[in-house]
N, C-alpha and C positions, 0 to 999 in steps of 0.2 A: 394572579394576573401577572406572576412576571417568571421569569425563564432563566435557566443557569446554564452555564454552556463550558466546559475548559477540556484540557490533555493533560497528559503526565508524558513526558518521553522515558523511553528505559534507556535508552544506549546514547542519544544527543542532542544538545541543548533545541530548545524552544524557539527559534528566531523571529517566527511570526504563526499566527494564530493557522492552524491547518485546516480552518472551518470557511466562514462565510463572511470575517469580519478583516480587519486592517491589520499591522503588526502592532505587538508591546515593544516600544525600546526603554522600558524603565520599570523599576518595581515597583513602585507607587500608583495609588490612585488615579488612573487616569479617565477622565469624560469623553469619549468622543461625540456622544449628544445626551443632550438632557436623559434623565431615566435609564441610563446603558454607562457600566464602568466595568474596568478589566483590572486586573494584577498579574503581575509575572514574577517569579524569583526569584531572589538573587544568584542565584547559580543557573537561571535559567531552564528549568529543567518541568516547571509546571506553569499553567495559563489557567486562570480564571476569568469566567466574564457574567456579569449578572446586571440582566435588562429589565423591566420593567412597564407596564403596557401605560402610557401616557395617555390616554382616555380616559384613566383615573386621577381625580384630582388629590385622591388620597397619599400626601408625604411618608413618604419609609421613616418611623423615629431615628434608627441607623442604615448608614448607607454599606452598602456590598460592594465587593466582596469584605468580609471585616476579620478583621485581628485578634486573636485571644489578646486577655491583657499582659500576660508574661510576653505575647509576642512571637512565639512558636509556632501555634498553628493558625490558618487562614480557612471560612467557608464560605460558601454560597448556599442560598437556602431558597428554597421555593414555598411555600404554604402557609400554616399558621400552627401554633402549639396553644389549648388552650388552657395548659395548667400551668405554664412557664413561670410566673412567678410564686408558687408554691415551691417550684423547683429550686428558686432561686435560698428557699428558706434554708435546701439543704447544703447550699454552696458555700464553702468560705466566704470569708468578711471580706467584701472590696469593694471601690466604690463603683458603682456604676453610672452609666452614662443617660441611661433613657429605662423605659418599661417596656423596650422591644423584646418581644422570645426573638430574634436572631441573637440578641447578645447575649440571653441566656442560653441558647441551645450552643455556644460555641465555649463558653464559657464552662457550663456543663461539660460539654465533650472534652474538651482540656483537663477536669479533671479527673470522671470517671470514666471515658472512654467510650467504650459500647455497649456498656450495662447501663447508660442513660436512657437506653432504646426504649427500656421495656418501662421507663415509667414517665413517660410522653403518651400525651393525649391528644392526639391533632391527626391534621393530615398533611405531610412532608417529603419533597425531595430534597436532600441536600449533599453535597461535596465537602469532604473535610481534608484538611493537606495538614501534613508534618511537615516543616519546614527542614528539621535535625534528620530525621531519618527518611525524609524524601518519599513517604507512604502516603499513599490517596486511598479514602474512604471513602465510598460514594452505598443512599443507604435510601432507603425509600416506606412508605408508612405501612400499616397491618395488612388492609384492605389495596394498596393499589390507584386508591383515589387522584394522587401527583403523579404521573409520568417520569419513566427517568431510561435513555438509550444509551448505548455504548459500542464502539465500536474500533476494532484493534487496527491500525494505518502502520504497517511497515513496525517501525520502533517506537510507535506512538497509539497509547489509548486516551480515545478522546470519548466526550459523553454530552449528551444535550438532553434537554426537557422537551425541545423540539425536533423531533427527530429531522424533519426539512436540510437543518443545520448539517446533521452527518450526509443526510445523502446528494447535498448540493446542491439541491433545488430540483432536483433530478430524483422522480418516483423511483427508482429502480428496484423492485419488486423479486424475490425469491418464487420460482415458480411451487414452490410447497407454499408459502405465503397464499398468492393467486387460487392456488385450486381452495386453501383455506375459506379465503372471501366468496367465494363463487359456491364452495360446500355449505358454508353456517353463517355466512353474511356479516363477520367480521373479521378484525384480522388476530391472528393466534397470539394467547399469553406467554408461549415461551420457543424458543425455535428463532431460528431465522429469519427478520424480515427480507433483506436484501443488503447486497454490498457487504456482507460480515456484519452486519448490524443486529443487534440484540438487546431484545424487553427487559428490564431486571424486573427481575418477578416481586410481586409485593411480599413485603415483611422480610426481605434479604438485605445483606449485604454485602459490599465486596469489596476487599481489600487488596492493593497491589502497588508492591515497591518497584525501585529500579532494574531490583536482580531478580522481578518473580514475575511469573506467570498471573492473573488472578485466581481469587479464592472466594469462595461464597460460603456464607453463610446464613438460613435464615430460622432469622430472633423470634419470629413469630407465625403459626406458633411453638415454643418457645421448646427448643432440644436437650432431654429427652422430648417429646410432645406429651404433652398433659394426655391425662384419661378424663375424658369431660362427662363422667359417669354422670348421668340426674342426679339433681339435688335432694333431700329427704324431705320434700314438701309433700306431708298429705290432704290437704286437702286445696282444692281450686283457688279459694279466696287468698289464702297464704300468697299463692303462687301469682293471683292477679296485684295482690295487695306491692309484692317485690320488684314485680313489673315497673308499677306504678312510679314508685319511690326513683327508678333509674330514670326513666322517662324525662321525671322532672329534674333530676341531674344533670342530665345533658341538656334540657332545653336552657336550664338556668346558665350554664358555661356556654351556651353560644350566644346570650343575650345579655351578656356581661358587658360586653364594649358600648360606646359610646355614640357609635352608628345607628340609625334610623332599623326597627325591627322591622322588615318588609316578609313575606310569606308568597310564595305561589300559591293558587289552589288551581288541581286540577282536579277531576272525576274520580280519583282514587280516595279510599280511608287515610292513605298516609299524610297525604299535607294538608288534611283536617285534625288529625292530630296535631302537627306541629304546631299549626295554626292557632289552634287551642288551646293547645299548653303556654304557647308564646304570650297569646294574649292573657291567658290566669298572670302569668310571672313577669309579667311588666310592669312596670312602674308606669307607664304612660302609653295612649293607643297606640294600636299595631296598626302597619297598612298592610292589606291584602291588593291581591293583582290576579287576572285572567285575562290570558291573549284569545284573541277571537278573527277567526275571518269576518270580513261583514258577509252579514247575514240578515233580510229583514223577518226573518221567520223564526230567528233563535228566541226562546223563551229566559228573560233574565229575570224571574225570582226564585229559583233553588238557590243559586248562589248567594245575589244578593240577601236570601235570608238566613245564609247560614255566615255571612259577613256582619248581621246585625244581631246576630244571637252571641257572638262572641265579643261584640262590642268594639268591632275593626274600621277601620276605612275603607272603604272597596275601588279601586278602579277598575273598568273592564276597556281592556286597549283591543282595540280594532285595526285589522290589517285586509287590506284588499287582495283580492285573487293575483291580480299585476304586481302589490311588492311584494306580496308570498317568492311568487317567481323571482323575483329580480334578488330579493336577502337571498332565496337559495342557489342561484348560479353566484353571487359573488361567493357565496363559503364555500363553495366548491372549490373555487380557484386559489381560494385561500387555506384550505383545511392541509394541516401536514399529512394526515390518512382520512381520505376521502370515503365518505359514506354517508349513506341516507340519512341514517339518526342523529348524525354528526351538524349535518347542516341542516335537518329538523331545528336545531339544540340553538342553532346560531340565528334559525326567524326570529323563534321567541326567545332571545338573550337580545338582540338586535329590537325587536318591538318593547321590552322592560328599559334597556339603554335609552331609547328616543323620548320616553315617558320619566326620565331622570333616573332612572332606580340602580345603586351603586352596588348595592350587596343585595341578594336576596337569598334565601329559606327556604326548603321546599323536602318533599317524600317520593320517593321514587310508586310510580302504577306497580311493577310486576316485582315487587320485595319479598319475595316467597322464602329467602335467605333469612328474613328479618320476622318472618310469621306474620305478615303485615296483611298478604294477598294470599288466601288460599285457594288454593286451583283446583281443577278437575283430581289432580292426581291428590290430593289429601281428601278428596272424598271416596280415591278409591282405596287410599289409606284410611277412612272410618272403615270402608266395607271389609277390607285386610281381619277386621277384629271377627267375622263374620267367615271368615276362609276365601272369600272371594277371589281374593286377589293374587292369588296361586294361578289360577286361571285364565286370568287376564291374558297371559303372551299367549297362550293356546288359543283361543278364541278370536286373538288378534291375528293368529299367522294362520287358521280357517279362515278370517276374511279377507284380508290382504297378503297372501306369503309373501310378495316381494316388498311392499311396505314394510314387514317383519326381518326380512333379510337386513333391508338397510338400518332397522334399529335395534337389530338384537344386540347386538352389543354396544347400546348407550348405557349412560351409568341407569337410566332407571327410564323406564316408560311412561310416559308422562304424557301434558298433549304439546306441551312445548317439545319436548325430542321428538312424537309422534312428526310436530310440521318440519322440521329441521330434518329429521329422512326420506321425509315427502320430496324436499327440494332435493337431497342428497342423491334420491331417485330419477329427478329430473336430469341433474347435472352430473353425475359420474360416469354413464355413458360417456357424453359429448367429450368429459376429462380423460378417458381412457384413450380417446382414439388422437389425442393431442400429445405434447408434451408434457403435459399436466400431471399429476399423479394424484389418485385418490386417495382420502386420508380417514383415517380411524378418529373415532369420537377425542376430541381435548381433555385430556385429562386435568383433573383438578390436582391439587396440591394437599397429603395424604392427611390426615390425622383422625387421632382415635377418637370418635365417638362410637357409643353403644346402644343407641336410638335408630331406630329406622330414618325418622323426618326430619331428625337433626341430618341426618347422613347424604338426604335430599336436599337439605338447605343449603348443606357446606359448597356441594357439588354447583350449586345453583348457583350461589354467590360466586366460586372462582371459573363457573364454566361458560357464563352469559353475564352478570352483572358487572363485573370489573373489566373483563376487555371490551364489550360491548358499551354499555353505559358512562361509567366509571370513566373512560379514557376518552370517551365522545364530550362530557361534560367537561373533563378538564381541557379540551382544545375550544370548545368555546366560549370558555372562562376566560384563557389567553387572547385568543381571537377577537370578544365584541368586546373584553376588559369589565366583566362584571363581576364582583367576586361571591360564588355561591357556597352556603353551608346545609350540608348534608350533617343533621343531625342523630339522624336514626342509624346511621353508621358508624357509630359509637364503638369500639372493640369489648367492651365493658359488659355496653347493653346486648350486644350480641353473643357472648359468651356467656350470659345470663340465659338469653333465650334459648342455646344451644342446649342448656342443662336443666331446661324445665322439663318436666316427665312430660312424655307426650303425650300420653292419657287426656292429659287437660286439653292441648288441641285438640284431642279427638271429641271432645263434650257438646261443643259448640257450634250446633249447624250451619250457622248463617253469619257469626261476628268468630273476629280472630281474638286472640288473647287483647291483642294492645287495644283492640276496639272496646271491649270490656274491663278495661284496665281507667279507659278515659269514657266509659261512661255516662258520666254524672256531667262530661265536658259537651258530648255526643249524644242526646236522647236518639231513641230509633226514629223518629221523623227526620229528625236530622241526615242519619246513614241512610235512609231509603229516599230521601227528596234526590231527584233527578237535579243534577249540577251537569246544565245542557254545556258542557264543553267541547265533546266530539263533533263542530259543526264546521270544520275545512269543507269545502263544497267544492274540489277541484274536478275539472272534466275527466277522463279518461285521457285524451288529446294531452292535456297539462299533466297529468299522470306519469305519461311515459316520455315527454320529453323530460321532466326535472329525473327522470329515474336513468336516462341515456346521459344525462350529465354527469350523473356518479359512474358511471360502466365507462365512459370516455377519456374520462378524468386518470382514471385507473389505467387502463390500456391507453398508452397512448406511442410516440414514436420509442419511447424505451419499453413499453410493455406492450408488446403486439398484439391485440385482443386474437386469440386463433379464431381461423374465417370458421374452422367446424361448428363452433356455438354460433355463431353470428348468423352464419348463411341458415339455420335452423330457420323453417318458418313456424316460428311463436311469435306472442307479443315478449317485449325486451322487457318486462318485467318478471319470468321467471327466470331470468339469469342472476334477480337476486333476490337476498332472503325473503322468504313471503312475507312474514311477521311485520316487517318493517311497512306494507302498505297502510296497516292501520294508524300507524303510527303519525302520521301525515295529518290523522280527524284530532289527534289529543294533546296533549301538553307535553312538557321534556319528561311525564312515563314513556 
């Protein structure tokens, strides 16, 4: 819930912040309002500024930007670490100030450097400055889950967690960007967005002094890149049993704090797991939550009996058709990158805020990364064992050859790429005959596995979950000021999954690993009881104007929406991603 913003000049001094805020005339701590402090350097020459969303009453143990203790170097930090004082065991004797990870992740960095990366457990943006050699480290977490943008001004790189800040309030849009969003319905993880401004990609870093260019390097995963060969588990249970054991790792490190254990549930396995585990390993009940439209027709005991099986609290918040509308145009106007799931993400963060709820817990619906959801396309990976699935693209490009055209060259056929060349079908035309230029599938970020479904997951996690999801969640974190933990995004427990033989997923027809993993927590009445959540009941009418808000928002006098797509007579919701309509009936899946 809070935002780092600063510059480095190469060639002259700092005088005043080149963003959206006031000038520094001193190097010290300064307030200009509660929750918002800056530093400049003594020579001038770098600006820090770190805000914080004041609709949390939750106090920072130390305040930002902060100071190593030698006094050398200076950071800003966005997120949280959750093994930070483990870390602390490996650090020199000194005293400290509080049991903040800002003090230890800077402390850290002062004195191992960049080999602290790799043994942080969190999710993190953060800016590091040398004060002596005038070098800016800006570094971001495995997954991508924190946001971090950067963008080069004349003799000055500046960088924000909200991108808004660089572009000045002003969308100003890269037309590769635009035809991006209007192809796959969000905006790209690496490229250009507009104005020279650019994503750092997750698990990099970048480094850059007064006399250099920058430099990237990314820690994870970790160069050379591992060979994430299968592990030598033969038999099932081994491999559910290992599952297991991580599971409860990471649920116990995000329930460690002293905060209220709150859980989403929505229709998915995954935040019944969390849910599950959260309540085994507390020391005292959990609260559960489910936002709902009003509905007098919604059935509420799947839920509430999978709330009393686990021994939780349950609330179910209720929201009308009217402030459905009204949460989604204000996030509109307030979202740094406007999109559908974005201000899906901010109703229901916005109806858990109005219900008090400070932090909450939850599992992503489509975690096919995670083995969590397994889709159509792992079914036609069982049949693969079978030769089947040789076959597939042949039989797909007899039924459909121009559907086949637009996806032959995705990473893999799926029915998610399947929709996403469906729209790519719809919209590359109209992009062709515009300014616009059509674009090839987004590539993920390489590494060796030697698994088929690992190879699908990886692809899946950096090709839809992290600029999609991932970057939607974290603007509405900042946005309504809730602070949420994705636990199943563990780098740990993921690289576990990565290396399970696939064999094992392929066993199980109907439950995924981690569902038989938390079995004993999940009887099957449980996973097949209908948890009526999908019950948004918006008109068509409400449909397509909330969906004209995100397209307007987008185009607007700096982004000219071309009259070619407009003047189109369709409805204005095949101008964006399909997918996203469902998304409106469920929860932040």
């Amino acid at each position: 819930m809070s935002e780092i913003t600063g510059c480095l000049s190469i060639e002259e001094e700092v005088h005043s912040s080149p963003l959206t805020y006031s000038s520094c005339k001193n190097s010290s701590y300064k307030s200009r309002i509660p929750g918002e402090s800056s530093w400049t350097s003594q020579d001038r020459y770098c600006w820090l500024q770190y805000s914080r969303n004041l609709s949390n009453q939750q106090n920072d143990v130390a305040s930002q930007p902060i100071r190593s203790h030698c006094g050398r170097y200076v950071l800003v930090f966005s997120g949280h670490i959750n093994n930070h004082l483990e870390i602390r065991r490996g650090l020199r004797n000194q005293i400290w100030k509080g049991n903040s990870d800002v003090e230890t992740l800077v402390e850290g960095l002062a004195q191992r450097n960049t080999s602290l990366l790799v043994d942080l457990r969190g999710v993190f943006a953060f800016a590091f400055y040398d004060t002596e050699t005038r070098q800016l480290l800006l570094a971001r977490d495995r997954l991508g889950v924190k946001s971090l943008w950067w963008q080069k001004q004349d003799t000055k790189l500046c960088f924000s967690s909200n991108v808004r800040q660089l572009f000045q309030d002003k969308l100003k849009l890269a037309p590769s960007c635009v035809s991006h969003y209007l192809s796959f319905g969000y905006y790209p993880m690496e490229g250009e967005l507009g104005e020279g401004i650019y994503p750092l990609p997750p698990g990099t870093l970048m480094r850059i002094g007064p006399d250099s260019s920058p430099t990237f390097l990314r820690w994870w995963p970790p160069s050379p890149r591992p060979d994430w060969t299968p592990l030598p588990i033969k038999r099932r249970r081994d491999a559910v049993k290992l599952i297991r054991q991580e599971l409860e790792r990471v649920i116990q490190e995000h329930i460690s704090s002293d905060r209220p254990i709150n859980c989403l549930l929505t229709n998915d396995s995954s935040s019944k797991i969390v849910a599950a585990l959260a309540a085994q390993h507390s020391s005292k009940p959990i609260k559960t939550f489910s936002v709902h439209i009003q509905d007098s027709s919604i059935p509420k005991n799947g839920i509430t009996d999978f709330a009393n099986h686990i021994g939780a609290f349950h609330q179910e918040i209720y929201i009308s058709s009217k402030e459905y509308i009204e949460f989604f145009t204000k996030a509109i106007k307030t979202l740094e990158l406007p999109s559908f799931q974005a201000a899906h993400s901010c109703v229901i963060g916005n109806a858990l805020k109005r219900s008090g709820v400070q932090t909450i817990m939850f599992g992503f619906e489509s975690q096919k990364a995670l083995g969590v959801h397994l889709s159509g396309l792992v079914l036609m990976a069982r049949l693969a064992r079978l030769r089947v699935f040789e076959l597939w693209p042949k039989v797909m490009q007899v039924m459909n050859s121009r559907l086949f055209s637009m996806a032959e060259d995705a990473p893999w056929l799926d029915a998610w790429h399947l929709l996403l060349a469906g729209h790519r079908l719809a919209t590359n035309a109209e992009l062709k005959t515009t300014n616009l230029q059509a674009l090839d599938w987004p590539k993920p970020p390489s590494c060796r596995l030697t698994q088929f479904l690992p190879r699908i997951f990886w692809n899946d996690l950096f090709g839809y979950v992290e600029p999609f999801l991932l970057r939607d969640i974290d603007q509405m974190e900042r946005i309504v000021g809730i602070e949420t933990k994705l636990p199943l995004f563990d780098h740990r427990l993921l690289e576990l999954l990565l290396r399970i033989p696939e064999a094992f997923y392929l066993m199980s027809w109907d439950r995924s690993l981690l569902e038989i993993a938390c079995q004993d927590l999940l009887p099957r009445w449980i996973m097949r009881s209908k948890m009526s959540l999908k019950n948004v009941s918006l008109t068509g009418k409400h449909m397509e104007k909330l969906q004209s808000e995100v397209i307007l928002s987008i185009f607007n006098e700096v982004n000219p929406i071309p009259t070619q797509i407009l003047n189109k007579e369709r409805n204005i919701d095949s101008l964006l991603y399909q997918n996203n309509l469902p998304l409106i009936t469920s929860n932040l899946g």
